[in-house]
C-alpha positions, -999 to 999 in steps of 0.1 A, spaced: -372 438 460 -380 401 452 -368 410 416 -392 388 402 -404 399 370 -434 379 361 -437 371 321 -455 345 301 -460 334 267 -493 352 264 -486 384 281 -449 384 275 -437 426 270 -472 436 262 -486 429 294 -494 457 318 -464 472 336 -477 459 373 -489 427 364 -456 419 354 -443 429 391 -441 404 415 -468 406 440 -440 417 467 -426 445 441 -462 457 436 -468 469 471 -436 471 480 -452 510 491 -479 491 510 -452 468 528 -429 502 539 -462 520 550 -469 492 574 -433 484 587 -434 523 597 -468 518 613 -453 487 632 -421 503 642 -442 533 656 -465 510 673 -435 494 690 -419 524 697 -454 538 720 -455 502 736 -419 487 741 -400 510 768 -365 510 771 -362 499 734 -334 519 724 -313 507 751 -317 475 747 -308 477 709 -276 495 719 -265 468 748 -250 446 719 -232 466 694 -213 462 661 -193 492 663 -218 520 666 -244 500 650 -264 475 674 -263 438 663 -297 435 654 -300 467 631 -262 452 615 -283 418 605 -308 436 593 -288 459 569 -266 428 561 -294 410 549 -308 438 534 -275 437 511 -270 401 503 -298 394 480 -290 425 460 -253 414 456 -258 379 448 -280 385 418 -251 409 400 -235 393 368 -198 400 381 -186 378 352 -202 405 328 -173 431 334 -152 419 312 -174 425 286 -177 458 291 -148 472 266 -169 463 237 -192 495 243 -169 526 255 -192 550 247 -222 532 266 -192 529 300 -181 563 294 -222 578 292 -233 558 322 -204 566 346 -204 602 339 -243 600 347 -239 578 376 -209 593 398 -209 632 381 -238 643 378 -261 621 398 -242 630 432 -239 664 424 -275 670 412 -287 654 443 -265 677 465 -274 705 447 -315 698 453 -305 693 488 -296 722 492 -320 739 476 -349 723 491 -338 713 524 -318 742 533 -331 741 570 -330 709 577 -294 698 578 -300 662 587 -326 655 564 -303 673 533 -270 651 547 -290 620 541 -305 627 506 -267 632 495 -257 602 506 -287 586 486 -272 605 457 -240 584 462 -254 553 465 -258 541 428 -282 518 419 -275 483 417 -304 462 419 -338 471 414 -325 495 381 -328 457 363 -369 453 373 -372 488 357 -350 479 325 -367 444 315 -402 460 325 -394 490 298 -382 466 274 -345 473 278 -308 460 272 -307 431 299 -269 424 290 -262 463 289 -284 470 324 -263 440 338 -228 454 328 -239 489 342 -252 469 379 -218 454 380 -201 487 368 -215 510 397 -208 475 424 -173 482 419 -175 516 417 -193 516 453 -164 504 469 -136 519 455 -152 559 455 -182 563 476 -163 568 509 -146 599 489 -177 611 470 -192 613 506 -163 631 524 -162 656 493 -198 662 491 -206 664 528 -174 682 538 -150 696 511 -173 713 486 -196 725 510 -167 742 526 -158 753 491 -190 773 485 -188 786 516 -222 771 531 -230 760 567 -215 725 578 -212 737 615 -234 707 624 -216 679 605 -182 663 611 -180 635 593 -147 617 581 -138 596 551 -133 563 576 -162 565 591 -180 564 556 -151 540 544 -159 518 574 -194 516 572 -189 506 533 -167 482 539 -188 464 565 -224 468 552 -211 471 515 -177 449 518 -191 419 534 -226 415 513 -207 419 483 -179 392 491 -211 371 507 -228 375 470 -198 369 445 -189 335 464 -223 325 464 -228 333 423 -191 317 416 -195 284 438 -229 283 426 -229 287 389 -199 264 390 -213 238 411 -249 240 391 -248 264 359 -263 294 358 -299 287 346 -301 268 382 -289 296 400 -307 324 381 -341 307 380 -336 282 411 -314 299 438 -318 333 436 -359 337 436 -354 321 469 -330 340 483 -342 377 468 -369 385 490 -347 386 519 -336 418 507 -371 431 516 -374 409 548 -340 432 559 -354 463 547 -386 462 566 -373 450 596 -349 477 594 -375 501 588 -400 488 620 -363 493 644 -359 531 628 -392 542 632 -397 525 664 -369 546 674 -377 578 655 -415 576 663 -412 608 684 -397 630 661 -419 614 633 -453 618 649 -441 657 658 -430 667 624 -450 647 594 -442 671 572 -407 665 569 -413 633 551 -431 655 527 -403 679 524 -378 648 521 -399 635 493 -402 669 470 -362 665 465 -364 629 457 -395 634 433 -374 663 409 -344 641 409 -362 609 399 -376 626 372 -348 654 361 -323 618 361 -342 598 339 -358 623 318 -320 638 315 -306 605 304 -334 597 282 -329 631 259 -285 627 265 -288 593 252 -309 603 221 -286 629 210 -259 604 216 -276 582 189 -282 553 211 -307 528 204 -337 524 223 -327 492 240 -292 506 257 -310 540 263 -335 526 286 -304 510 303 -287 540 309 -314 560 318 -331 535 345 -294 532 358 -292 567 361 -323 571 381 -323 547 407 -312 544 438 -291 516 462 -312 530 492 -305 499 509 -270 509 511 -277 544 518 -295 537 547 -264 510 559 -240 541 557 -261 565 573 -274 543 603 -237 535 603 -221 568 603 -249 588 619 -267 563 641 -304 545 634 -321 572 650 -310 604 631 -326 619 608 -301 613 578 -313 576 582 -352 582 583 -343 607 546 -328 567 531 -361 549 542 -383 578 525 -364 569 492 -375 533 484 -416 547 496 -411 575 468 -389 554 440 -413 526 435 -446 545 421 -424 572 402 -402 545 386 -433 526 375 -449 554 363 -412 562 343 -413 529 326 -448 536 311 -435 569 300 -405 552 287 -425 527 265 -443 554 250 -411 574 240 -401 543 225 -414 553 189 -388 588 196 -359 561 193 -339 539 166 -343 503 176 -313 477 180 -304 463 146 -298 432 158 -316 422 192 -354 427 208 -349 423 243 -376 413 266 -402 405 237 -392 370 238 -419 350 258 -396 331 290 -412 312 315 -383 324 340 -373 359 352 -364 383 327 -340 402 342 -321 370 352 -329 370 385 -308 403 393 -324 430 404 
């Protein structure tokens, strides 16, 4: 969540897969682990927590948790290329694959392995979902440069799914929590949600992050140039993304450690969804985009898009909508634990189906040696 890909001269592509990770990317599994330990810890030995969280409140949200997520959010915004969606025409087919992947059949194979597997645990599947809405975009462009992909493509895609955040994920959720369910006829007695709650929620810890970001890439690439603000600004201001998430995380578990210490496997059970979707995604996308003909470049851009996850924003919308201590919100922080190993272990899988695919005919992205951040200091 630093989103600094490390790359030299010598090592450059061909360099192992975590040695080109950031030291704060490569243990970003470590770092959760111990803000959960920490927020339990405070939870046993800080009483009255909960209520002093909730005397200040933004909304439903208390003011503290609302800084956190908010951020949690900025970094990731402020690294997206918005400036890239106007080139996005040139490539219909490459729009057309990764938004059908993205917003059709992500969401609804999420929703569909929710469930599936959590059929008993209504809070738990509610959360997963909304991790299926919230599309990746940020840490999908660690994955991409690591794998050797399309940076351009990847960047078009990040700033693609941005947009499409705002303008459909407070209807995706309201269709997928309440309407389809209803639809098939399955149990929703224990959830009332509305679109505005979901809507409100994205506009605040989505809307605000996002106009927050694109002002600070516009005045600042105008002020300095990009190269400054891509190899200068930004690796100062990206690990505050993590900073937000782990303090987020020690408040949630601090508050959830009760129902966490009681029933441990149900972070087992929330993983086994995320774990078949992570790889059913990406391995999807992979074979889709070989049949499609694409090169092996923009494939590895579609597919890593596919796969991840903005968990940072699922987790805003479901401490939002549901409150920090349900369990919707604890199924958001699982994600990021689960994502990291099984999207590293992806991208070596990825360079070895490399051979499988026809390479661009007229670039090689990410063998170039750079002394700055690959991905150009988006995530």
């Amino acid at each position: 969540m630093s989103d600094a890909v490390r790359e030299t001269p010598a090592a450059g592509a061909h360099s192992p897969v975590l040695q080109r990770l950031s030291t704060l990317d490569r243990f970003l599994p470590v770092w959760i682990g111990v803000a959960m330990v920490a927020g339990l810890l405070l939870g046993r030995l800080v009483d009255g927590l909960d209520d002093a969280l909730a005397s200040v409140e933004i909304g439903s949200v208390s003011l503290p948790i609302a800084i956190g997520l908010l951020v949690m959010m900025y970094p990731v915004l402020a690294k997206v290329r918005y400036n890239e969606l106007g080139h996005v025409t040139s490539d219909r087919r490459l729009l057309a694959t990764s938004i059908a992947l993205n917003w059709v059949l992500g969401p609804a194979l999420m929703f569909a392995l929710a469930w599936l597997l959590l059929p008993d645990l209504p809070e738990y599947r509610t959360g997963l979902i909304i991790v299926g809405l919230a599309r990746c975009i940020a840490m999908v462009l660690i994955w991409n440069d690591l794998a050797c992909g399309d940076r351009e493509a990847a960047a078009i895609l990040v700033a693609i799914n941005a947009v499409f955040q705002i303008l459909a994920f407070a209807v995706l959720g309201y269709f997928y929590l309440q309407v389809l369910p209803g639809w098939l006829g399955l149990d929703q007695t224990d959830l009332d949600v509305s679109m505005w709650g979901i809507a409100k929620s994205v506009l605040v810890f989505l809307g605000i992050p996002l106009a927050a970001g694109f002002l600070t890439r516009t005045l600042g690439e105008r002020a300095k140039g990009r190269d400054w603000y891509e190899t200068t600004l930004l690796p100062r201001i990206g690990p505050w993304a993590l900073y937000g998430l782990l303090f987020t995380i020690v408040l949630l578990f601090a508050l959830q450690g009760d129902t966490i210490t009681n029933q441990p496997l149900d972070v087992v059970r929330i993983a086994v969804p995320l774990l078949v979707y992570f790889a059913l995604m990406w391995g999807g996308s992979m074979l889709l985009t070989r049949a499609l003909g694409f090169d092996y470049q923009r494939a590895t851009a579609v597919s890593f898009t596919a796969a991840g996850n903005n968990f940072e924003l699922a987790i805003a919308v479901a401490i939002g909508v549901f409150g920090v201590a349900s369990g919707q919100a604890l199924a958001g922080v699982v994600g990021p634990l689960i994502e990291v190993p099984v999207l590293v272990g992806l991208v070596y899988v990825s360079l070895w189906a490399r051979k499988f695919f026809p390479e661009s005919a007229t670039t090689q992205p990410n063998t170039r040696p750079s002394s700055t951040d690959p991905s150009g200091a988006p995530r």
